[in-house]
N, C-alpha and C positions, 0 to 999 in steps of 0.2 A: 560390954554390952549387957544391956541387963537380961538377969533369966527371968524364966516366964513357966510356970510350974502346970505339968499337964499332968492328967489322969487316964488312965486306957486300961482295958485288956487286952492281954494278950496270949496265947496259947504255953502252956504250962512249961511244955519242951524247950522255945525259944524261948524264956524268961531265965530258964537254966544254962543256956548256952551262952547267953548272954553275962549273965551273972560270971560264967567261969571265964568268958574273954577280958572282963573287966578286970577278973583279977590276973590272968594271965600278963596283963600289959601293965599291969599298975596304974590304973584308970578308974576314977570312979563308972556307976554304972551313967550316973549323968553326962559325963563326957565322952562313953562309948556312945548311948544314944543319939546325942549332938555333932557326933562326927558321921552315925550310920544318916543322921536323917540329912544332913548338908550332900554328903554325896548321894543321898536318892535322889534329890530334889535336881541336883547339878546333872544324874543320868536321865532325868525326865524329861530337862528340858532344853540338852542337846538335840533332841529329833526336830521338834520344831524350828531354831535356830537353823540345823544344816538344810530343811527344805526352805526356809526362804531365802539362803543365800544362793541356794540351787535353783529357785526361781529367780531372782535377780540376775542371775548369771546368763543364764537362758532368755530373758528381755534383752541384757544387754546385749547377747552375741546372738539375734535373731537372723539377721542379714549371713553371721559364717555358717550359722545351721544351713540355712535353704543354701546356700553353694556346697556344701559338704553334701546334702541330701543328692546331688543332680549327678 
């Protein structure tokens, strides 16, 4: 895949923390970042994903709700 080069600030403390987990794994710092921001993205947009199967779920099984409810 190709990369794509960004530019940011970011707070002085995590650029340091960052910088030593890089070196800690043997990783450059672009491959840490590329892994932190794949799994942010992947916890973000688990929430969404689990309510509308939770609404589906709940269309589908309208008829066992109202007997369950009674």
């Amino acid at each position: 895949m190709a990369a794509v080069k960004v530019s940011s600030k970011v707070d002085e403390r995590a650029w340091q923390d960052l910088k030593a987990l890089a070196r800690e794994q043997h990783q450059s710092i672009s491959g840490v970042l590329t892994e932190a921001i794949r799994e942010y993205v992947a916890r973000r947009r688990v929430r969404p994903e689990v309510l509308r199967l939770l609404e589906d779920s709940m269309v589908e099984n309208e008829e066992l709700g109202r007997l369950l409810a009674q």
